[in-house]
Each structure stands twice: as structure tokens, then as C-alpha cells.
N, CA, C and O atoms as CSV, one atom per row, in Angstrom:
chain,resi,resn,atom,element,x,y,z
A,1,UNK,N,N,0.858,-1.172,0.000
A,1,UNK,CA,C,0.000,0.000,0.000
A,1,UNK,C,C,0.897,1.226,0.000
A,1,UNK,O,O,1.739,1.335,0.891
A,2,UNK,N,N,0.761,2.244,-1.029
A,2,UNK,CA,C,1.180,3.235,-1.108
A,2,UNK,C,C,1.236,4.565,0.078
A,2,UNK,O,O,0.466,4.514,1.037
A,3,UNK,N,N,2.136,5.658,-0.068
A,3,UNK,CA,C,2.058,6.135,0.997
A,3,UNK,C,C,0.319,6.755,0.975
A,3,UNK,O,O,-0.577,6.669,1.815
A,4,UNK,N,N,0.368,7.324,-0.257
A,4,UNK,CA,C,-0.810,8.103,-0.419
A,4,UNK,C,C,-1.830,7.413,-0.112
A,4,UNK,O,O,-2.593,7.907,0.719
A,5,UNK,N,N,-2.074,6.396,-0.546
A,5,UNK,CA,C,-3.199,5.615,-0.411
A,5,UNK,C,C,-3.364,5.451,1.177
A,5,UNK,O,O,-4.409,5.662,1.793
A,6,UNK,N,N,-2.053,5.004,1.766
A,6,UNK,CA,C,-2.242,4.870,3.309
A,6,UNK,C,C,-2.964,6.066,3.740
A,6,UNK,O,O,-4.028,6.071,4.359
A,7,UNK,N,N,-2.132,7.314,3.268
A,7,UNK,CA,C,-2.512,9.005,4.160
A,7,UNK,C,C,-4.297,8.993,4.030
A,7,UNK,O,O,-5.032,9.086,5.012
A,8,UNK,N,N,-4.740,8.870,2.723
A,8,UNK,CA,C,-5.720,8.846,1.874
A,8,UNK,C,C,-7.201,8.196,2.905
A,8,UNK,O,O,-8.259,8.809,3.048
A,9,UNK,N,N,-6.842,6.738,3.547
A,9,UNK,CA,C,-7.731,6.226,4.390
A,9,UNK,C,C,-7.507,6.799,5.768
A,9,UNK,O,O,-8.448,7.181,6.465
A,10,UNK,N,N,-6.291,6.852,6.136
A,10,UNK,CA,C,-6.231,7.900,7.089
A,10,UNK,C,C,-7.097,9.243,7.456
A,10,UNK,O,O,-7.314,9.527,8.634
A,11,UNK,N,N,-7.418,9.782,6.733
A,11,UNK,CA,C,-7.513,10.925,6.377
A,11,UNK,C,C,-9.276,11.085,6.440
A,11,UNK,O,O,-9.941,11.985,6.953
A,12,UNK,N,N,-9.738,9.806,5.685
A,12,UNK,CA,C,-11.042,9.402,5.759
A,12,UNK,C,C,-11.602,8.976,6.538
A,12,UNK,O,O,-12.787,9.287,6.651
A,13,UNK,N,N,-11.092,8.212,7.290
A,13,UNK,CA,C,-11.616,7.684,8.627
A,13,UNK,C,C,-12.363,8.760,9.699
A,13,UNK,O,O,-11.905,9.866,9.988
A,14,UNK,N,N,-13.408,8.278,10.134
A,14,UNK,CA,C,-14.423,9.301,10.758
A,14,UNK,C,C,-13.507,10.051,12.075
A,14,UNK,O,O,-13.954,11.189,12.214
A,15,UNK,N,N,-12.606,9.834,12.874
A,15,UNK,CA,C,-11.941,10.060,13.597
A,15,UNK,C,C,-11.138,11.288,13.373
A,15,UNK,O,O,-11.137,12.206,14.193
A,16,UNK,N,N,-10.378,11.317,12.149
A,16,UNK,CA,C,-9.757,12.324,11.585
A,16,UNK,C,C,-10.845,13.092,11.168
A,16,UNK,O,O,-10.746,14.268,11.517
A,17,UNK,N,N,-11.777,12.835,10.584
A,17,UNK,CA,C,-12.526,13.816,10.152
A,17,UNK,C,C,-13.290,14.788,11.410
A,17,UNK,O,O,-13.772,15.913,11.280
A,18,UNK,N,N,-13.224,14.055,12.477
A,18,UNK,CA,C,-13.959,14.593,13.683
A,18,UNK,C,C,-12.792,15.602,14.482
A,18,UNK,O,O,-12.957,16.765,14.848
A,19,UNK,N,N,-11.861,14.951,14.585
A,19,UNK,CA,C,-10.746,15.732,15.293
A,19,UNK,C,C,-10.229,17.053,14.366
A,19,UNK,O,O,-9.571,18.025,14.739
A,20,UNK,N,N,-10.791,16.719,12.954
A,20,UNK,CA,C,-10.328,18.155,12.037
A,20,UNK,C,C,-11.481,19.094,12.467
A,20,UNK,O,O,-11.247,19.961,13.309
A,21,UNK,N,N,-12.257,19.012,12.127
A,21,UNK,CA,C,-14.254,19.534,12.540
A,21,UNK,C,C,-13.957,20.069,13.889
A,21,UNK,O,O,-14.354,21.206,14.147
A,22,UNK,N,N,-13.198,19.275,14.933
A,22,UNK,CA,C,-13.374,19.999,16.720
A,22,UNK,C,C,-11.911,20.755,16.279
A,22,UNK,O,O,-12.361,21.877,16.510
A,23,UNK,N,N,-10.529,21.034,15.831
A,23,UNK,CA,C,-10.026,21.800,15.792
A,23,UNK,C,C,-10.327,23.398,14.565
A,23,UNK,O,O,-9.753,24.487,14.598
A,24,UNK,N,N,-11.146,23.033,13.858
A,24,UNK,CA,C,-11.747,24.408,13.383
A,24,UNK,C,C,-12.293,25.428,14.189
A,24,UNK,O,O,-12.072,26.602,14.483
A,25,UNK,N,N,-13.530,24.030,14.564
A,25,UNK,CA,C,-14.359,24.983,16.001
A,25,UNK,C,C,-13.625,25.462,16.880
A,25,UNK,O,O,-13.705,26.621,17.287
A,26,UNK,N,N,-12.919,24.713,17.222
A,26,UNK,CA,C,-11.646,25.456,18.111
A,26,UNK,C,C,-11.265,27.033,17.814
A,26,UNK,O,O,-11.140,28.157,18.301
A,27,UNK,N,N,-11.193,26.343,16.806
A,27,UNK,CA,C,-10.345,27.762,16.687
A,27,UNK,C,C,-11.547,28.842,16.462
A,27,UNK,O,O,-11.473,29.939,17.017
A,28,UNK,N,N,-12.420,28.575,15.809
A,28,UNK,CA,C,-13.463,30.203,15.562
A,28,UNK,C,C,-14.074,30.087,17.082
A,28,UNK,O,O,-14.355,31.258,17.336
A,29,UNK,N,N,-14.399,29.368,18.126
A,29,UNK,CA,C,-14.476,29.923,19.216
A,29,UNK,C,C,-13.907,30.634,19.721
A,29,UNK,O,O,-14.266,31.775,20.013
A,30,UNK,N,N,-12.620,29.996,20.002
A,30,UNK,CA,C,-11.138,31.027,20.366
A,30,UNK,C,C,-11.534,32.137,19.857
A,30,UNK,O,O,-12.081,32.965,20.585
A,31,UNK,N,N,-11.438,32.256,19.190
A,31,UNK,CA,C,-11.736,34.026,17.911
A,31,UNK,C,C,-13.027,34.778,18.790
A,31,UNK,O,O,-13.156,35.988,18.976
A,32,UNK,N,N,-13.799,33.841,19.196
A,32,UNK,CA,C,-14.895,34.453,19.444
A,32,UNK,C,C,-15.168,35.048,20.993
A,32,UNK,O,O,-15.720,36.077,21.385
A,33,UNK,N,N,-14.631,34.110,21.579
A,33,UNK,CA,C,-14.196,34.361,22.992
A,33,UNK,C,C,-13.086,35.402,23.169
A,33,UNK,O,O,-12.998,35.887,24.297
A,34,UNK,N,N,-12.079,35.890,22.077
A,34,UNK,CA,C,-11.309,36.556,22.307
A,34,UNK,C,C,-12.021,38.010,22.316
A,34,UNK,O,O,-11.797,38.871,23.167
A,35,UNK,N,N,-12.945,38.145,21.191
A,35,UNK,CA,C,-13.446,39.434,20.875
A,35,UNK,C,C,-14.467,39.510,21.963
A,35,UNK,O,O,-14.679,40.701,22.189
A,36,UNK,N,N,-15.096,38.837,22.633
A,36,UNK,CA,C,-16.000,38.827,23.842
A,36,UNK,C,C,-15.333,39.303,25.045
A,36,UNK,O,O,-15.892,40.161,25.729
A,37,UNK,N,N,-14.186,38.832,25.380
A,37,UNK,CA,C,-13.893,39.497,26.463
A,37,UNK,C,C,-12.763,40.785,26.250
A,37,UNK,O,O,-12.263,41.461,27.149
A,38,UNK,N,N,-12.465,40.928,24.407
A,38,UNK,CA,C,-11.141,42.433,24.695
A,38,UNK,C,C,-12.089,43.677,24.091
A,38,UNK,O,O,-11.664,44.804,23.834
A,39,UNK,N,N,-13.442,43.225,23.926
A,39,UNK,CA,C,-14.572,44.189,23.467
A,39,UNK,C,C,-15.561,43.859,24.363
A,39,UNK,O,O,-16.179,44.920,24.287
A,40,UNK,N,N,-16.148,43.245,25.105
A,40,UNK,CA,C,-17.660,43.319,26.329
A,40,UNK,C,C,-17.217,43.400,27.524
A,40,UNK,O,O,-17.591,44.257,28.325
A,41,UNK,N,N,-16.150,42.276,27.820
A,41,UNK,CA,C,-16.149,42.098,29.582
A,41,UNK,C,C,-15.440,43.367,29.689
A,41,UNK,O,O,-15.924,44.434,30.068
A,42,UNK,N,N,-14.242,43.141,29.314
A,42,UNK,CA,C,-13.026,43.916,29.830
A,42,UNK,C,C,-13.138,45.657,30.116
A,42,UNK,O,O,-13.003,46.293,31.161
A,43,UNK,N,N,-13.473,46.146,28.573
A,43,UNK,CA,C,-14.177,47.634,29.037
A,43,UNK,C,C,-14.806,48.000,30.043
A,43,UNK,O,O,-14.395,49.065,30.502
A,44,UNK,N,N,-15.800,47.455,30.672
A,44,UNK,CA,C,-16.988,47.576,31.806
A,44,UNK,C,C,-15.976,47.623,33.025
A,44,UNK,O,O,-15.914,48.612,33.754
A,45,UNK,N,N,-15.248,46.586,33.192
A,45,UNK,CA,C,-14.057,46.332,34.391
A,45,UNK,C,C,-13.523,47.157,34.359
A,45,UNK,O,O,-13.379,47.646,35.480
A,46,UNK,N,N,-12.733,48.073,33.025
A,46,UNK,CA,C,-11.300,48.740,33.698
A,46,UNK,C,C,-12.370,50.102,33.567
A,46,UNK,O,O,-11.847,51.185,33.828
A,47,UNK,N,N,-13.574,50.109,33.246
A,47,UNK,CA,C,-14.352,51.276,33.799
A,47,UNK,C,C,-14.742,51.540,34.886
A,47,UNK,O,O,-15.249,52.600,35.251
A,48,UNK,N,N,-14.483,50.340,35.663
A,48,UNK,CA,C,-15.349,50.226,37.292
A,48,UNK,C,C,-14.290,50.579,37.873
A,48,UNK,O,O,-14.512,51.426,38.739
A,49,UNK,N,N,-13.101,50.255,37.754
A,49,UNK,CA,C,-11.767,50.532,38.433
A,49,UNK,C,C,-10.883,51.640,37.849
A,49,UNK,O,O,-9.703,51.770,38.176
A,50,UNK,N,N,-11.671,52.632,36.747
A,50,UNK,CA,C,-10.895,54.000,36.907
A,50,UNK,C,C,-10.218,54.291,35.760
A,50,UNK,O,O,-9.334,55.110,35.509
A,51,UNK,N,N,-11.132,52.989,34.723
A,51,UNK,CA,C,-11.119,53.766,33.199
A,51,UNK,C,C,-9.525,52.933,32.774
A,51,UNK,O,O,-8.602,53.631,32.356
A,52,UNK,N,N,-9.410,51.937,32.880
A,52,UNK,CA,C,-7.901,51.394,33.014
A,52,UNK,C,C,-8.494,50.373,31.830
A,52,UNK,O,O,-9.485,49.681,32.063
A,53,UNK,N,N,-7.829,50.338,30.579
A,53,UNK,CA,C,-7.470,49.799,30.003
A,53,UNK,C,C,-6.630,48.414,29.734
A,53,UNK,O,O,-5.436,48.334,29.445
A,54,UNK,N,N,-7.456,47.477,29.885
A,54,UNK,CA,C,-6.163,45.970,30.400
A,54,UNK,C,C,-5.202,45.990,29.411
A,54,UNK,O,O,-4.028,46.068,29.775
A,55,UNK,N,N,-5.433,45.941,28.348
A,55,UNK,CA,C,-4.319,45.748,27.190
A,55,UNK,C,C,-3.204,46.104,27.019
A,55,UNK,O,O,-2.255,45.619,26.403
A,56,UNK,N,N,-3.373,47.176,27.717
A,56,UNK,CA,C,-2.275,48.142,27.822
A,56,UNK,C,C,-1.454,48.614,29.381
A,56,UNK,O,O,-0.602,49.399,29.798
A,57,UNK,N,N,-2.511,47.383,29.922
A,57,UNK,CA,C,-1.758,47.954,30.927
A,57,UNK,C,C,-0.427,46.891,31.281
A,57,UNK,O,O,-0.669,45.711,31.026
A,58,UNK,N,N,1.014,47.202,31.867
A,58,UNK,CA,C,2.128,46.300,31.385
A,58,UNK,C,C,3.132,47.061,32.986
A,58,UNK,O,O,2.929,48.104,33.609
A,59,UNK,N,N,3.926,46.242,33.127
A,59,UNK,CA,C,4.708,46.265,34.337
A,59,UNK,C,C,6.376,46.868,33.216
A,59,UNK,O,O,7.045,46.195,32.432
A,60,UNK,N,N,6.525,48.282,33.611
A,60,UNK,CA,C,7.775,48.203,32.985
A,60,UNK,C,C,9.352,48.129,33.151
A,60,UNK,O,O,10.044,49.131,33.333
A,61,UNK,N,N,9.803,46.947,33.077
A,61,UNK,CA,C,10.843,46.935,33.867
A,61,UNK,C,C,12.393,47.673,33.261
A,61,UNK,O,O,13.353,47.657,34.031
A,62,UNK,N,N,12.533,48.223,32.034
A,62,UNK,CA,C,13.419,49.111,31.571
A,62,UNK,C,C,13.150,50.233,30.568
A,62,UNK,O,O,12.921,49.705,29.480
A,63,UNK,N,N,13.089,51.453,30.494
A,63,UNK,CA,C,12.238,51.946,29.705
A,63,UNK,C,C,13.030,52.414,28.598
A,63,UNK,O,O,14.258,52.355,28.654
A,64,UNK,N,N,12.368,52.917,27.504
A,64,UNK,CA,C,12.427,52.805,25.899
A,64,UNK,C,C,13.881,53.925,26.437
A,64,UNK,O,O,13.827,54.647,27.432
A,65,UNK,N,N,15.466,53.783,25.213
A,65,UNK,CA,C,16.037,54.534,25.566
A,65,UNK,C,C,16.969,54.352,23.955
A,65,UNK,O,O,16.901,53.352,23.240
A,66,UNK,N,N,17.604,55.295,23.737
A,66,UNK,CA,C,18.722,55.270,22.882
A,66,UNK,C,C,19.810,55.274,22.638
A,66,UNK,O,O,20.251,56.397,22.883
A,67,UNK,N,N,20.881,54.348,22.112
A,67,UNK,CA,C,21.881,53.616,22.313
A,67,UNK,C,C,22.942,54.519,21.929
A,67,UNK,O,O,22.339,55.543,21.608
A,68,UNK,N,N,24.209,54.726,21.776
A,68,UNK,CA,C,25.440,55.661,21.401
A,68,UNK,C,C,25.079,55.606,19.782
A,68,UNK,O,O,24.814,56.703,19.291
A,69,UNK,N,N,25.047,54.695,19.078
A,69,UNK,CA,C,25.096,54.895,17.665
A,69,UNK,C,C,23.596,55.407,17.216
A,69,UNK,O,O,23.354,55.337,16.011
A,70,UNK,N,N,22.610,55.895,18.053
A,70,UNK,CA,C,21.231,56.586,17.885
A,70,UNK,C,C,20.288,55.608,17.924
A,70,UNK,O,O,19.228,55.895,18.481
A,71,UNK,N,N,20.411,54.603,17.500
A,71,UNK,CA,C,18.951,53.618,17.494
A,71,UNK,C,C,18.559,53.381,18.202
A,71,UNK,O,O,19.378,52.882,18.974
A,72,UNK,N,N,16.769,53.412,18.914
A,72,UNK,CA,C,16.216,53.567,19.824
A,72,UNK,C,C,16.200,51.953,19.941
A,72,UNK,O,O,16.197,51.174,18.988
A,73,UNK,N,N,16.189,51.628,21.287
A,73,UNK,CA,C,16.038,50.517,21.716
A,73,UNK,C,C,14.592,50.288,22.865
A,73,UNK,O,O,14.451,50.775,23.986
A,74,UNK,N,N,13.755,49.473,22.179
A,74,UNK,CA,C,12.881,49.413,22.735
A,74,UNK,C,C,12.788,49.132,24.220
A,74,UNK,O,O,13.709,48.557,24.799
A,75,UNK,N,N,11.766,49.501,24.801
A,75,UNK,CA,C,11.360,49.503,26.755
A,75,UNK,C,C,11.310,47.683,26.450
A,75,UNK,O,O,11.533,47.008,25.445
A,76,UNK,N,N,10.892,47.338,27.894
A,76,UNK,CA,C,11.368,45.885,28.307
A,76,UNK,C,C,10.141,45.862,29.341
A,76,UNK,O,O,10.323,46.311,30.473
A,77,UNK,N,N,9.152,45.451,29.044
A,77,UNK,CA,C,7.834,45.071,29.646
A,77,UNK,C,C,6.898,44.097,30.200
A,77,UNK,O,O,6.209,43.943,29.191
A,78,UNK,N,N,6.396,43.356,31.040
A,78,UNK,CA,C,5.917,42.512,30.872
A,78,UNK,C,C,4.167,43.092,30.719
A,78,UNK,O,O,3.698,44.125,31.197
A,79,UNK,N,N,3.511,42.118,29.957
A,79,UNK,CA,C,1.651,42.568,29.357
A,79,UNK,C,C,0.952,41.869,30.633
A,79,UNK,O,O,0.278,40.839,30.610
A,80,UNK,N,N,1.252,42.629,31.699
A,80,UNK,CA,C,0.119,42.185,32.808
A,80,UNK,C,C,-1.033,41.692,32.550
A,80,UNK,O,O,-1.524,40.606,32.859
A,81,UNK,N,N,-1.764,43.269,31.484
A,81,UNK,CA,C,-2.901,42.865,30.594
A,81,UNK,C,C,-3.521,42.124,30.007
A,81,UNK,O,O,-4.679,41.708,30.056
A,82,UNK,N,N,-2.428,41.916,29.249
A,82,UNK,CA,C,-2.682,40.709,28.359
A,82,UNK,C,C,-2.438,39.430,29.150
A,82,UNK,O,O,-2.845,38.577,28.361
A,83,UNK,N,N,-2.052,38.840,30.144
A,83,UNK,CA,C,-1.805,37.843,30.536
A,83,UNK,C,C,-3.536,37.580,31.754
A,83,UNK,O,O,-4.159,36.568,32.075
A,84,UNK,N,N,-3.669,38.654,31.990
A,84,UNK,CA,C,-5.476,38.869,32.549
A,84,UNK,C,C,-6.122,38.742,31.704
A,84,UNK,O,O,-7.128,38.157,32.106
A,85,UNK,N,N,-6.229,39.076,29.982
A,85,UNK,CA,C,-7.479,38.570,29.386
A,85,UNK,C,C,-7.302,37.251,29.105
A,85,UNK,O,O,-8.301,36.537,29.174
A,86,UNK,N,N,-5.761,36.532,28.661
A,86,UNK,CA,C,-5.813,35.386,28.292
A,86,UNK,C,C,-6.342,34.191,29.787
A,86,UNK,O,O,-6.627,32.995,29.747
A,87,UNK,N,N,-6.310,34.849,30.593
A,87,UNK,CA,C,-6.598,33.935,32.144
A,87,UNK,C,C,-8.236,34.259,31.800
A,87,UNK,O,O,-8.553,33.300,31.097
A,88,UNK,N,N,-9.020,34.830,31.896
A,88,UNK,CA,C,-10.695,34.764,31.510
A,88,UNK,C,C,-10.940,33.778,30.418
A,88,UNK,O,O,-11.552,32.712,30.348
A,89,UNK,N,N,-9.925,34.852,29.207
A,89,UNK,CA,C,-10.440,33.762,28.062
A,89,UNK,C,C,-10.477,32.604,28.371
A,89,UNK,O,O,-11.374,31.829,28.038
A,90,UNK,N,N,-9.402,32.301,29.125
A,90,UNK,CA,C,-9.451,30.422,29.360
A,90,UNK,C,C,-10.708,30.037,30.452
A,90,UNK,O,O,-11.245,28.942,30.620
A,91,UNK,N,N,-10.910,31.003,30.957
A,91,UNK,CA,C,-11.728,30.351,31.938
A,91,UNK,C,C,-13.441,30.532,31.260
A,91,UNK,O,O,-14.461,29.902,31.540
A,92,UNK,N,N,-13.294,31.244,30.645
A,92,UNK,CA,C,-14.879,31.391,29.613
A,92,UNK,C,C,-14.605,30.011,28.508
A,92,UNK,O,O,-15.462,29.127,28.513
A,93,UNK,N,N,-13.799,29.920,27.889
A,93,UNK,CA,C,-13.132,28.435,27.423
A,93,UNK,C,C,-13.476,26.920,27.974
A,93,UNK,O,O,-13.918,25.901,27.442
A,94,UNK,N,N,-12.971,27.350,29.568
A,94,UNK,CA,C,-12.959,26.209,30.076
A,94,UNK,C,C,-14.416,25.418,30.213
A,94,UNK,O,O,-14.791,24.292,29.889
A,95,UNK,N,N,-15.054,26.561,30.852
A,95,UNK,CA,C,-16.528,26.340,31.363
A,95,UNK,C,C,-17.386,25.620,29.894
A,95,UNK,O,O,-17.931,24.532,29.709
A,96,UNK,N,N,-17.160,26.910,28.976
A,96,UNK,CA,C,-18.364,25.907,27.400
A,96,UNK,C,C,-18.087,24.637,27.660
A,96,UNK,O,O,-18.931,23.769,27.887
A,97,UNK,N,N,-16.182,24.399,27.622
A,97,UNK,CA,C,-15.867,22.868,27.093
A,97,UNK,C,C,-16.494,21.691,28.145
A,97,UNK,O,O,-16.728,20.513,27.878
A,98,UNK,N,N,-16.705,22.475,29.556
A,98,UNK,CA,C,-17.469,21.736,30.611
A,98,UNK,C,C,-18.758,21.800,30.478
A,98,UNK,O,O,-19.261,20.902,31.153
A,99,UNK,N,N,-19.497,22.386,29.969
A,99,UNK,CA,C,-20.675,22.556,29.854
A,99,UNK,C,C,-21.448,21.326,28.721
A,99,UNK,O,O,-22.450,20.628,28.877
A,100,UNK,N,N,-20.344,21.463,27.407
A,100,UNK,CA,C,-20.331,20.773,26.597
A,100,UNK,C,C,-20.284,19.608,26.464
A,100,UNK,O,O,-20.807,18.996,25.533
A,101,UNK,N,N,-19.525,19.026,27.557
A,101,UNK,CA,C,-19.176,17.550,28.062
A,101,UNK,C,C,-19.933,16.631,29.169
A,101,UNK,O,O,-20.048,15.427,29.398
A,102,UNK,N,N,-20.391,17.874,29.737
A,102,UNK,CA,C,-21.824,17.487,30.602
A,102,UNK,C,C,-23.300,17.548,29.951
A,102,UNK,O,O,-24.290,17.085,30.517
A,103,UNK,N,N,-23.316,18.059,28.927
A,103,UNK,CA,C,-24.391,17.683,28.141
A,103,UNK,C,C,-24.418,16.475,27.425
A,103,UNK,O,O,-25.398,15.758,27.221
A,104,UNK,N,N,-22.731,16.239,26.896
A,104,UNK,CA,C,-22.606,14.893,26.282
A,104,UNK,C,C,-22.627,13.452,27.242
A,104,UNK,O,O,-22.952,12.386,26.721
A,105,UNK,N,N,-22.447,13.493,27.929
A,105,UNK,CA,C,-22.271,12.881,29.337
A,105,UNK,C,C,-23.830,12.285,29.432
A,105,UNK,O,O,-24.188,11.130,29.202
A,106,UNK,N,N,-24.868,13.734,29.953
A,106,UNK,CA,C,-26.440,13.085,30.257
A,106,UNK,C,C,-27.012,12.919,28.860
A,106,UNK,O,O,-28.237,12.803,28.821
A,107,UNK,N,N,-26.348,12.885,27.689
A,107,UNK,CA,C,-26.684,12.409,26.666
A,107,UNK,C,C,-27.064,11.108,26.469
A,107,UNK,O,O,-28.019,10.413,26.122
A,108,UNK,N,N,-25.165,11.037,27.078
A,108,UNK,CA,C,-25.232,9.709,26.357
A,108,UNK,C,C,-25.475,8.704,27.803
A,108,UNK,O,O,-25.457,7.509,27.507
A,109,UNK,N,N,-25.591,8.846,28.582
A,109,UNK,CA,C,-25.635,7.908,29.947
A,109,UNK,C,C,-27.239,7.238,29.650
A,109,UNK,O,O,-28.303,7.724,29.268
A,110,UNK,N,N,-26.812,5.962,30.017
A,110,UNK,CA,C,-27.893,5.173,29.362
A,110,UNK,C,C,-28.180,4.793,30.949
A,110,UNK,O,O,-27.368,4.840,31.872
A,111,UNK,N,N,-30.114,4.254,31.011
A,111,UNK,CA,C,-30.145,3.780,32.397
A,111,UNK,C,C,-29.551,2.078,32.253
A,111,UNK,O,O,-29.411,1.594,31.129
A,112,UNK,N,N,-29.325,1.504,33.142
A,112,UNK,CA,C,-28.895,0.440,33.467
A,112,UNK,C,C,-30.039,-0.435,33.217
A,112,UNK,O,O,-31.012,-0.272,33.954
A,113,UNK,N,N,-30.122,-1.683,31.958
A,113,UNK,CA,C,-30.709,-2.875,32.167
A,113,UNK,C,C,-31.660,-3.419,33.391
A,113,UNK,O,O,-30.847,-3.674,34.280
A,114,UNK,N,N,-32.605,-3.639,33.746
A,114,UNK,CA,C,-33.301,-4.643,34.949
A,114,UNK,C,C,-32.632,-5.563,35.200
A,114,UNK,O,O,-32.412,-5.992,34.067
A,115,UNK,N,N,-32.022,-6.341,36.005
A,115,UNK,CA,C,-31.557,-7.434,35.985
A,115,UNK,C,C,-32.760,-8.230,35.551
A,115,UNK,O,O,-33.958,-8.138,35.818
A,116,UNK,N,N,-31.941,-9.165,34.677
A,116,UNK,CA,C,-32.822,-10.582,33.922
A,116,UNK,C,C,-33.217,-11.116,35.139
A,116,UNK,O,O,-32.613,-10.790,36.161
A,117,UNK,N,N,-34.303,-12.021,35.177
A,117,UNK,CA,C,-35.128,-12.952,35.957
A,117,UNK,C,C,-34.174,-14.159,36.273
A,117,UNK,O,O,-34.147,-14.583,35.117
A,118,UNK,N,N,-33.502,-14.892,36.850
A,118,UNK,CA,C,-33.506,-15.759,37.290
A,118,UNK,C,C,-34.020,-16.930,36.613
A,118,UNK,O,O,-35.219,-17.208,36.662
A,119,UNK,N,N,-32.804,-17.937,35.709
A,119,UNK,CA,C,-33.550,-19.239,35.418
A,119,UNK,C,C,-33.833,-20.295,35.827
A,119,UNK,O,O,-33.165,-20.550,36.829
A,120,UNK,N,N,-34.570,-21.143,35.530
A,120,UNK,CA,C,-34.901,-22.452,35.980
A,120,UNK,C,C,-34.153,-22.944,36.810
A,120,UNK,O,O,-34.485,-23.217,37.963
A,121,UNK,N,N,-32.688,-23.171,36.159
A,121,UNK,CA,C,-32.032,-23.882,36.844
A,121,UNK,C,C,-31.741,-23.368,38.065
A,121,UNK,O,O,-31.839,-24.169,38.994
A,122,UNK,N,N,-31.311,-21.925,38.410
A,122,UNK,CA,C,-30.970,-21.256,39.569
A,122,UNK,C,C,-32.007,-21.574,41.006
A,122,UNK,O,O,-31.774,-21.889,42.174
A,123,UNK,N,N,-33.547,-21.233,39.999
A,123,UNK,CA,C,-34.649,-21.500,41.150
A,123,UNK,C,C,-34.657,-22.977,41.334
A,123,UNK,O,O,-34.952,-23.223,42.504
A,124,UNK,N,N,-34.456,-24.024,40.659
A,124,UNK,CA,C,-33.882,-25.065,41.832
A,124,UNK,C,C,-33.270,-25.222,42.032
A,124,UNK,O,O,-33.443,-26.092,42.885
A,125,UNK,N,N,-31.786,-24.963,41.882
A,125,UNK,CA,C,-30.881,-24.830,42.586
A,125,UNK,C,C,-30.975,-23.955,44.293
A,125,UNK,O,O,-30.452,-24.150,45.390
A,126,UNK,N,N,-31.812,-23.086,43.796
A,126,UNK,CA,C,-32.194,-22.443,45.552
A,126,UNK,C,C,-33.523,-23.405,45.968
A,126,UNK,O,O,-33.819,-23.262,47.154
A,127,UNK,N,N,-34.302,-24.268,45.301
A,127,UNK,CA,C,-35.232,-24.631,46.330
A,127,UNK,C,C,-34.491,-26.446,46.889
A,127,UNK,O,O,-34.695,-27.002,47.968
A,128,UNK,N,N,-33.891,-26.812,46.053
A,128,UNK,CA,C,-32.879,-27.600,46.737
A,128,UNK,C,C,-31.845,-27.104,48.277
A,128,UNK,O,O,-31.586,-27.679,49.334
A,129,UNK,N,N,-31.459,-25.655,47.642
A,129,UNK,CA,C,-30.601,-25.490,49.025
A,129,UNK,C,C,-31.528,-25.358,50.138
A,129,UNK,O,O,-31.375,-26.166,51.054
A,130,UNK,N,N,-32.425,-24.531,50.235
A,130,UNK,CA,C,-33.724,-24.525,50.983
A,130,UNK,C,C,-34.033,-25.792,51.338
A,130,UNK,O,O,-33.744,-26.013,52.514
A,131,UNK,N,N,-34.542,-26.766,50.728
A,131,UNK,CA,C,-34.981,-27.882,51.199
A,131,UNK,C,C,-33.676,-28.620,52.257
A,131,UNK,O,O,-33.998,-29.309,53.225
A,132,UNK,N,N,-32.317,-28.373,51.929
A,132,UNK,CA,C,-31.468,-29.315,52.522
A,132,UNK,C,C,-31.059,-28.564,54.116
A,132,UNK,O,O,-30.696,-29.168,55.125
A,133,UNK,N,N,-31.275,-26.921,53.929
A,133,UNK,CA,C,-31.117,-26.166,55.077
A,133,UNK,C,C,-32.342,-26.795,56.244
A,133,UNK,O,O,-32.212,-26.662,57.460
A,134,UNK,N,N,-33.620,-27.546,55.527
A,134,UNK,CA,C,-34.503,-27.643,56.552
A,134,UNK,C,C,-33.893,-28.746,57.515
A,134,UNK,O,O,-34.482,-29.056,58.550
């Protein structure tokens, strides 16, 4: 079997096709969750606390300066900001994918069978033991 032909059933198999399908969605959620919280949540917040901008807001640990031969050398920052929306995003993330999995869950949870009746042989087998206990 050729490589192609191998890749080819590979490729077809419902598995791959499912794991391609949940990394799309992946990703346009991501997209979607991103613009949800750096356009709805976030504004409202750094409005409640004084008009503060998360994105921008950054810890600076050397600031922007210029070197002997003139070229400016950029400041040295860490994105506080940005490291606060990506902590929501994940947690608005986390929750769908829990939400999602608990729906699949009482989906698919089947009730449990009755136990079968008891055959012939068992019920004399117990009215024998019965009889020999007398």
C-alpha cells in the first residue's frame, strides 16, 4: 500500500474527520471568545476601576532609551494585561468545554438494564438449598 493511499484512508476515517471539525471549532471559538472578552467584559471592568485599560496595561521593567550609535532601543515590559485577558479567556473556554461535556455525558448515559429474571435452573438450585437447610 502506497504512501498516499495509506494518508488517503487515514484521512477518511471518521476520527480524523472529527478531530479536524473539533479543531476548526476550536479555533473560531477562540476568535470568538477573544473578541468577547477584549470588546464586552473587559471595558466595563477597567471602567469600574478608573477607566484602566487591560491591554495596555504592562509592568515596565526598563524603559524605551537610545543607544550611542542613535537607534532607539525598545522599553522591556511585561503585558500584565494581556496575561489577565488570556486567564478569563481560558476560563470562559474552560466552562463551554465543561458545559459541553456534561451535556454529552447526560446524553449519552444510558439507564442500566433490569436485571434478567432468574432461570430455571438457579430457582432449583435455591429450592434444593432450601430444602437441605430444613
Amino acid at each position: 500500500m502506497g504512501m498516499i493511499s495509506e494518508f488517503k484512508e487515514f484521512a477518511m476515517r471518521g476520527n480524523a474527520m472529527d478531530l479536524a471539525l473539533g479543531v476548526v471549532i476550536g479555533a473560531a471559538f477562540g476568535k470568538i471568545v477573544t473578541a468577547l472578552v477584549d470588546n464586552v467584559i473587559m471595558p466595563p471592568i477597567g471602567l469600574l476601576i478608573g477607566g484602566v485599560d487591560f491591554s495596555d496595561w504592562s509592568w515596565t521593567l526598563k524603559q524605551a532609551t537610545v543607544d550611542a550609535a542613535g537607534n532607539a532601543v525598545p522599553e522591556v515590559s511585561i503585558g500584565i494585561g494581556v496575561f489577565i485577558n488570556a486567564i478569563i479567556q481560558f476560563v470562559i473556554i474552560a466552562f463551554a468545554i465543561f458545559m459541553v461535556v456534561k451535556a454529552m455525558n447526560r446524553l449519552s448515559r444510558k439507564e442500566a438494564p433490569p436485571p434478567a429474571a432468574p432461570t430455571e435452573e438457579v430457582l432449583l438450585l435455591r429450592d434444593i438449598r432450601d430444602s437441605l437447610q430444613r
